[in-house]
C-alpha positions in Angstrom: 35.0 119.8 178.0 34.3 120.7 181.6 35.1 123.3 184.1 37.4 120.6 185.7 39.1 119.7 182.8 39.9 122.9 181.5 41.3 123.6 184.9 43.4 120.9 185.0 44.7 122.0 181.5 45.8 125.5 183.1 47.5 123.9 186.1 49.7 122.0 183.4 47.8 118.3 183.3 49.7 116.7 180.4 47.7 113.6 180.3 44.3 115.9 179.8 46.4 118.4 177.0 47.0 115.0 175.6 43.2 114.1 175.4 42.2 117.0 173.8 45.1 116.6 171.2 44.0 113.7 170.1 40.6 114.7 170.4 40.4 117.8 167.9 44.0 117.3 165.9 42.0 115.7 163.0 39.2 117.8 162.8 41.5 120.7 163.2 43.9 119.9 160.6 41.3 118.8 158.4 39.9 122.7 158.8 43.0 124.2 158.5 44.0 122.2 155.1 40.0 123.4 153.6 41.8 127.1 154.5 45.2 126.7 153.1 45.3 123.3 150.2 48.3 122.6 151.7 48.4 119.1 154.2 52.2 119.5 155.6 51.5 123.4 156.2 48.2 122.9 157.9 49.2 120.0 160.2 52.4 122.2 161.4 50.4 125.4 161.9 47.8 123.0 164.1 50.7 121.8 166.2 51.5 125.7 166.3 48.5 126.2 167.6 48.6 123.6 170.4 51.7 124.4 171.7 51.0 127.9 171.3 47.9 127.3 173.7 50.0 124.8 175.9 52.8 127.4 176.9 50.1 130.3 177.3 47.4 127.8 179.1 48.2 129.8 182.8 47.0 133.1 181.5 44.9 132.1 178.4 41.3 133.2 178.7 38.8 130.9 176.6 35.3 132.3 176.7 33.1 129.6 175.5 34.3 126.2 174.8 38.2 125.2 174.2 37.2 123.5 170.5 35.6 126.4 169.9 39.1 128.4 170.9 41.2 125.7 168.8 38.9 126.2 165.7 39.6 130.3 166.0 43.3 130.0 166.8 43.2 128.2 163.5 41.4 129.9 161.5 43.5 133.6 162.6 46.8 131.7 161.8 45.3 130.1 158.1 44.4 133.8 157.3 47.5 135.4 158.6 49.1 132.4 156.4 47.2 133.4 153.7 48.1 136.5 153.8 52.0 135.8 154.4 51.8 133.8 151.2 50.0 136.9 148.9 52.8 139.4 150.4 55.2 137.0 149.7 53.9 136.5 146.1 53.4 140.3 145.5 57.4 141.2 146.1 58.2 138.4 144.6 56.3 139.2 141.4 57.9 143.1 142.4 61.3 141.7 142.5 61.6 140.0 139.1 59.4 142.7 137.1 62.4 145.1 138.9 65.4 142.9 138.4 64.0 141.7 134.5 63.6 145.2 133.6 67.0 146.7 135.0 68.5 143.8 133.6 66.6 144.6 129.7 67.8 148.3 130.6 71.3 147.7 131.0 71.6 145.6 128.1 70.1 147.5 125.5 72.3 150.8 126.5 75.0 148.3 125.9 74.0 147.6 122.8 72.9 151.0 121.9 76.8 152.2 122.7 78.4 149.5 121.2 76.2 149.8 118.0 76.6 153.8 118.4 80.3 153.3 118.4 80.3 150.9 115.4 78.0 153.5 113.3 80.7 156.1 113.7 83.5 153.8 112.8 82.2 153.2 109.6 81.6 156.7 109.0 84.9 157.4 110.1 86.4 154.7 107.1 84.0 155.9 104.4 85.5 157.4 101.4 85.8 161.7 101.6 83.6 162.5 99.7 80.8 160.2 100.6 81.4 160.9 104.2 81.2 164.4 103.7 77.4 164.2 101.7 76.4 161.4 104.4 77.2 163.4 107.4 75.3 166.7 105.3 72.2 164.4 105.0 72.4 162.3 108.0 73.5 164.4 110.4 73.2 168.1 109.9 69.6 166.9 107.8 70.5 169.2 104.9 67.8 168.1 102.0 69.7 166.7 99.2 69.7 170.1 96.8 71.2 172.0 99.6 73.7 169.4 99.9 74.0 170.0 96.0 74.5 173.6 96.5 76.8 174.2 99.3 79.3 171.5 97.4 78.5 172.5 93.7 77.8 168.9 92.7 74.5 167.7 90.8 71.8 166.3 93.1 72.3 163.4 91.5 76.0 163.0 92.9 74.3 163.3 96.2 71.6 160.7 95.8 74.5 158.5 94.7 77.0 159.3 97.1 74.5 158.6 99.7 73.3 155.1 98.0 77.0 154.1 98.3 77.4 155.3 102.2 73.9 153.3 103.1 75.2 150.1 100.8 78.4 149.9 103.0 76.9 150.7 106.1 74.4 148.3 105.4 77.5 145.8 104.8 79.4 146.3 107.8 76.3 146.7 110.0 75.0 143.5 108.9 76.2 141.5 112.2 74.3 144.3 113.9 70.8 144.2 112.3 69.3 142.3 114.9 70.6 144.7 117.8 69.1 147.4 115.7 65.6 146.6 115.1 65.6 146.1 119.0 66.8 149.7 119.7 64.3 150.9 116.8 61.0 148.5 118.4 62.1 149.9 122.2 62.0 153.6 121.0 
């Protein structure tokens, strides 16, 4: 391109901005689609490029030659692209990590309270005595000969009395068992 041309190109020639778009927009977009594997992106950030040039031709500088100029104003806008598109990716992958793990959070105190709640209503409806050895063994983690000795019963009355409270628990928790291996794999 000569001296004249790229004059003529600063003083707002359309007919000579049209010649060198049609020269270099192939080449160009090809470039630009090596960069980015996307043709529709790369053809639109080339027409960036030449409009970009067009509105800033009056005080663009080009040292060297104006392909040379197209090539680098393509090449900085496929790498800023690039770059777009790997921040974009990165808070994206952020944002659902985040918003999965909130979500997993929420539901298993859910379920934890709801289960916790449903532990202590059958408690609550077990039979006197069995509650009171259950709670002993369960709760306050008495071993089951202290248990035997603080309510002057055999230990075996407490090993039975305990087998009954885990049998109906195990009853009326059944619609729960899944919810509860969860809670005991997340601990």
């Amino acid at each position: 391109m000569s001296e004249k041309q790229i004059h003529a190109l600063r003083a707002g020639d359309a007919s000579v901005f049209e010649e060198v778009f049609r020269l270099h927009y192939d080449s160009l977009c090809r470039y630009a689609f090596s960069l980015l594997k996307r043709q529709a992106e790369a053809e639109d950030l080339v027409q960036q490029v030449f409009v970009t040039y067009w509105e800033n031709r009056e005080k663009t500088i080009i040292s060297g030659s104006l392909k040379g100029y197209l090539f680098r104003s393509v090449h900085n806008r496929c790498l800023n692209s690039i770059k777009h598109d790997k921040v974009k990716a990165a808070y994206t992958d952020h944002s659902l990590f985040f918003e999965t793990h909130y979500h997993l959070e929420v539901e298993e105190n859910f379920q934890a309270e709801e289960l916790k709640g449903k532990i202590d209503e059958v408690i609550e409806n077990l039979p006197t005595e069995c509650q009171r050895v259950f709670r002993m063994s369960r709760i306050d983690q008495l071993r089951h000969k202290e248990i035997a000795e603080k309510l002057s019963i055999s230990v075996k009355t407490v090993e039975n009395q305990i087998g009954k409270a885990l049998k109906i628990m195990r009853t009326s928790l059944a619609d729960y068992l899944v919810s509860i291996i969860l809670i005991l794999l997340g601990s």
